[in-house]
C-alpha positions in Angstrom: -24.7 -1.4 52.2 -23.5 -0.1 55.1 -19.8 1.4 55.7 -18.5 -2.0 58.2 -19.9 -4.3 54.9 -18.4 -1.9 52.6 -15.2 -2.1 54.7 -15.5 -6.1 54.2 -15.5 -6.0 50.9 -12.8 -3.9 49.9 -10.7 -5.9 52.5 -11.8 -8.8 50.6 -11.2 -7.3 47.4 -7.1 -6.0 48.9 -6.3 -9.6 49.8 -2.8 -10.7 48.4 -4.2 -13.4 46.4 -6.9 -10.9 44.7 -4.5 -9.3 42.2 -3.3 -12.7 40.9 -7.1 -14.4 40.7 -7.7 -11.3 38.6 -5.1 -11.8 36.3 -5.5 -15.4 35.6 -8.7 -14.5 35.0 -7.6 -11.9 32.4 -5.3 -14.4 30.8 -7.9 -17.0 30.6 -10.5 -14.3 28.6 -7.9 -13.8 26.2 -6.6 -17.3 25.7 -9.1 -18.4 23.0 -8.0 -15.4 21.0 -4.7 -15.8 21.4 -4.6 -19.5 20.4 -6.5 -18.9 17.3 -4.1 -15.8 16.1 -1.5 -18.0 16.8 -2.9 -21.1 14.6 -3.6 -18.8 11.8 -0.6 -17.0 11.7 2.4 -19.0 13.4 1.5 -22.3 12.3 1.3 -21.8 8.7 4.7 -20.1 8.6 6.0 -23.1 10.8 5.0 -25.3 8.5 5.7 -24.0 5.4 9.6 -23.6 7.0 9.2 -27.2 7.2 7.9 -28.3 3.7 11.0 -26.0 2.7 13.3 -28.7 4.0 11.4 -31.5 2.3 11.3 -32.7 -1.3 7.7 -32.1 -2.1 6.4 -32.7 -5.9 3.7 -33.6 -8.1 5.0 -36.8 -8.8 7.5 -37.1 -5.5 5.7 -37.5 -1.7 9.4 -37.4 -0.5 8.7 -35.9 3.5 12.4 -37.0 4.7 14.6 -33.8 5.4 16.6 -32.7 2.6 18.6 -30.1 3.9 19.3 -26.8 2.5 18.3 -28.7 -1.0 15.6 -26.5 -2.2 17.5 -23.5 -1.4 20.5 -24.6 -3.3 18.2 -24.4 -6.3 16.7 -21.2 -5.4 19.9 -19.3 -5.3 21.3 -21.1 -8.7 17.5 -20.3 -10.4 18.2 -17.3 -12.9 14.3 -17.2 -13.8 13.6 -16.7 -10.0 16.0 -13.7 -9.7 14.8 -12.4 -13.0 11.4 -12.3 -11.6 12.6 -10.6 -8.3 14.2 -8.1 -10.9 11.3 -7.7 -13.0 8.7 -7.3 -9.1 11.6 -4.6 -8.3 11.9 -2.6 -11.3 7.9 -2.3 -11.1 7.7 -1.4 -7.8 10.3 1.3 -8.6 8.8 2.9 -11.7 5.3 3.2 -10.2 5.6 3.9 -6.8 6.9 7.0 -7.3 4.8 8.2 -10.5 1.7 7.0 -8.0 3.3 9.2 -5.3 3.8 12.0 -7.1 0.6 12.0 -9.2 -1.7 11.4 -6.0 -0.1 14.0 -4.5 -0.7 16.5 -6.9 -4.1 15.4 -7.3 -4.3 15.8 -3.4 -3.4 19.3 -3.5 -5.8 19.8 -6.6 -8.3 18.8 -4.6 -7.6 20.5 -1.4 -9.6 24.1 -2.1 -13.2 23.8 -1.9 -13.6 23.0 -5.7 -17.4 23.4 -7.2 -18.6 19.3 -7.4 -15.4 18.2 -5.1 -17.3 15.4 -3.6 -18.5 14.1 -7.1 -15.2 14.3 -8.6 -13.1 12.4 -5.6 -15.8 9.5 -5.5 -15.2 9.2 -9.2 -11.8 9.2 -8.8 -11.7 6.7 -6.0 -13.8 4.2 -8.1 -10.2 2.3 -9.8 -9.5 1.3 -6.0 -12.9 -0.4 -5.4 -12.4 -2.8 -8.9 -11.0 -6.3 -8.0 -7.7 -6.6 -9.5 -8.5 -9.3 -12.3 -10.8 -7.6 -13.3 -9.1 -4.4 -13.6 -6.3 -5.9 -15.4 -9.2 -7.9 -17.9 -10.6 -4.7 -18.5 -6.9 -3.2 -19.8 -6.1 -5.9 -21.6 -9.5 -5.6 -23.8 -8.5 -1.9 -24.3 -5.0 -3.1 -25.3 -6.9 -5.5 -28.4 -5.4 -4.9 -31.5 -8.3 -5.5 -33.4 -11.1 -4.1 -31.0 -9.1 -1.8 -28.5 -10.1 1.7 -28.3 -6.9 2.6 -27.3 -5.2 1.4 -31.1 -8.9 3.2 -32.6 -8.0 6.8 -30.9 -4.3 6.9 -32.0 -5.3 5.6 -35.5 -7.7 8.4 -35.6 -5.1 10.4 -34.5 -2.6 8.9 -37.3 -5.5 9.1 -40.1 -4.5 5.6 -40.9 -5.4 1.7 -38.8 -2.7 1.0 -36.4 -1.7 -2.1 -35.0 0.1 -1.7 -31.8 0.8 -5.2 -30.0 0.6 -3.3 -26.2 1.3 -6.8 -24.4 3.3 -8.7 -26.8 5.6 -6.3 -27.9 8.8 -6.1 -25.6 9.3 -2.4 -25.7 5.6 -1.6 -24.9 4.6 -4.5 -22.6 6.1 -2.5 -19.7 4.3 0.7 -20.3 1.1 -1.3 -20.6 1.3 -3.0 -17.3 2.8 0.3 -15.4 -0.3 1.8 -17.1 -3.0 0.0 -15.9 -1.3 -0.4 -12.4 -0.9 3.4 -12.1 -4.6 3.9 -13.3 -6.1 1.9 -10.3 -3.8 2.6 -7.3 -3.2 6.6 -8.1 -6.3 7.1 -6.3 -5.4 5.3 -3.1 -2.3 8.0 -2.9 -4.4 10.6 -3.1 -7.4 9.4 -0.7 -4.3 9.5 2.1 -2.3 12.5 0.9 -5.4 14.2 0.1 -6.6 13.0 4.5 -2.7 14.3 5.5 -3.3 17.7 3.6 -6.7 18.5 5.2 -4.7 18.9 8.6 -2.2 21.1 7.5 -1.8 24.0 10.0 -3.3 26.8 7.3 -2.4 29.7 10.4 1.2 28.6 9.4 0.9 28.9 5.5 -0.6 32.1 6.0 1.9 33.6 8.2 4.8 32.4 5.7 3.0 34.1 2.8 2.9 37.0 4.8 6.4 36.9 5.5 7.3 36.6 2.0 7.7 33.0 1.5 6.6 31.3 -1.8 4.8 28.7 -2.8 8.0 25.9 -3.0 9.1 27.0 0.2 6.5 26.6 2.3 5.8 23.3 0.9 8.8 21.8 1.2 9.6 23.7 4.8 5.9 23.2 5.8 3.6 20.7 4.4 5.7 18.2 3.7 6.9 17.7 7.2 3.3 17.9 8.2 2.1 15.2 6.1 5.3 13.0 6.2 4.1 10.4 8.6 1.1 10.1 6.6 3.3 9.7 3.6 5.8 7.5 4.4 3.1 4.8 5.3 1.2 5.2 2.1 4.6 4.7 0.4 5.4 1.6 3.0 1.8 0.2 1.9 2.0 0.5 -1.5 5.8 -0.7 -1.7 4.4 -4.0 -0.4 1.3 -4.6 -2.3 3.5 -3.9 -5.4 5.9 -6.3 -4.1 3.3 -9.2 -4.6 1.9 -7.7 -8.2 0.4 -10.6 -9.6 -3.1 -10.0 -10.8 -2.9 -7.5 -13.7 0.4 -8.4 -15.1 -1.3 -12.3 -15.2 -4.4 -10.9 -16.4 -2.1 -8.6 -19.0 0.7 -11.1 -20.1 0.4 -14.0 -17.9 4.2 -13.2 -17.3 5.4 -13.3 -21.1 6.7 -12.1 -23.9 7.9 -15.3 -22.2 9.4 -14.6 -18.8 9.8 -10.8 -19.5 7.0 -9.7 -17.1 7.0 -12.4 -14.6 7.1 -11.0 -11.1 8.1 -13.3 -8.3 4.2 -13.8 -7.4 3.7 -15.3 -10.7 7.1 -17.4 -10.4 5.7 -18.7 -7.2 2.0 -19.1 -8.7 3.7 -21.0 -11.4 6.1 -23.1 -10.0 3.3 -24.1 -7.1 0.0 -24.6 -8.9 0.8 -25.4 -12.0 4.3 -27.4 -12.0 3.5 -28.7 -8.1 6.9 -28.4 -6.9 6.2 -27.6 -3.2 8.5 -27.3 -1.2 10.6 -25.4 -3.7 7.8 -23.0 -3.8 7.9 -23.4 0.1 11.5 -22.0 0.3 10.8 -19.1 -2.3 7.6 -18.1 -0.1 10.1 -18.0 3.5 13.0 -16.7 1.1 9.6 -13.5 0.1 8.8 -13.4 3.9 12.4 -12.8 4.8 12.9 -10.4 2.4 9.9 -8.2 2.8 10.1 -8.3 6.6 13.8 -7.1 6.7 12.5 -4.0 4.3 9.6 -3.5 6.6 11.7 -3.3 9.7 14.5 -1.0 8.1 11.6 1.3 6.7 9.9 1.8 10.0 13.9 2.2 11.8 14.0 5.2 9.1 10.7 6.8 10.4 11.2 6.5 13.5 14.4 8.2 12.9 13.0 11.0 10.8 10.8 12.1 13.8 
């Protein structure tokens, strides 16, 4: 090509109208994307605002709007704000023991330990078992009759024992905090243990030298460091424990009656098996709300913390 043709062409290319050819031509690439996100996620939620404001049951095709009907009820349901009780006093018992165990587990595991790599892929194996099946395998460890758990404290006691983990009221908790610990422990300490690996050592060193002890430079040190890190495994796993439903329903199914039932299983219940749709409708948006105004104040507070 010679320098007048190349002179052509970026003349060509300079024109006013250039620039916005190019960007309708960006736009239309990403239409087809944009469309489909879009029909996944907005029209779902759009819809299930408006079965909210219908009268949706088993038995009841009623599609005419009914107002703020169904969240009448859902503010003068005591079972439905027992089960957002229940979800919160879970998700505050075992976040924190996950936290804190997967962190010190993290900082087991930082040295260069003999076997390391065999012993983290072991430990990581609770986060790769599906849910249920986590929870079915608990609850066959929890048999009275057959558990191993009621064999190795009767051995223990020198005499059979008969503990009722998931029917009791004082030991269903411990039972489901238990096996919910057990598989998402690891999942802490995958991340904490990622944060720790790129911890300045030049600066634990040089506090050490200057006298500094262990505490100290972790709270002064590493814990900044690894903060970011930290606050989104504790924004992740606040979340998923939000929505426990899988091994408290494989566990207890919600009972001693409603005494486990976390607002998953509410919903799950009042949905699926009673069919009351658009009252499970206005719970879901009433769950959406809720979780998305936590979310947002969460990541104000990190931001903030920076």
């Amino acid at each position: 090509m010679t320098a007048s043709q190349a002179d052509l062409v970026l003349r060509a290319g300079a024109r006013p109208g250039g620039g916005r050819h190019d960007r309708r031509f960006k736009y239309a690439l990403v239409a087809p994307s944009i469309f489909v996100l879009l029909l996944i996620g907005v029209f779902p939620l759009v819809y299930l605002l408006v079965v909210s404001f219908q009268n949706i049951t088993m038995t009841d095709m009623d599609k005419t709007f009914q107002g703020l009907l169904n969240y009448r009820l859902l503010v003068q349901d005591t079972r439905m704000w027992e089960a957002l009780l229940h979800t919160v006093i879970f998700t505050a018992v075992a976040l924190p023991i996950e936290l804190l165990l997967g962190l010190a587990m993290a900082q087991l595991f930082i040295d260069r330990l003999p076997g390391r790599q065999v012993f983290i892929a072991l430990l990581v194996l609770p986060v790769v078992v599906s849910p249920i099946v986590a929870g079915a395998t608990w609850s066959l460890m929890f048999n009275t009759r057959f558990g191993p758990i009621n064999q190795i404290i009767g051995w223990f006691a020198g005499e059979e024992v008969n503990i009722l983990w998931t029917i009791n009221p004082s030991l269903v908790y411990p039972a489901i905090l238990a096996a919910e610990i057990w598989q998402w422990t690891p999942f802490m300490f995958l991340l904490l243990l990622a944060a720790l690996s790129g911890v300045d050592k030049s600066q634990l060193e040089a506090a050490a030298i200057d006298g500094a002890g262990y505490w100290r430079s972790f709270f002064k040190l590493v814990l900044p460091a690894i903060w970011p890190v930290m606050a989104v495994a504790i924004l992740i796993r606040g979340l998923d424990l939000f929505r426990l439903f899988d091994i408290v329903w494989a566990l207890t199914k919600g009972g001693p009656g409603t005494m486990t039932e976390t607002i998953s299983i509410f919903a799950y219940v009042k949905g699926f098996q009673q069919f009351e749709t658009s009252y499970t409708a206005a719970v879901a948006l009433m769950i959406i709300v809720l979780l998305t105004v936590v979310v947002l104040l969460a990541l104000k507070r990190v931001q903030l913390a920076r």
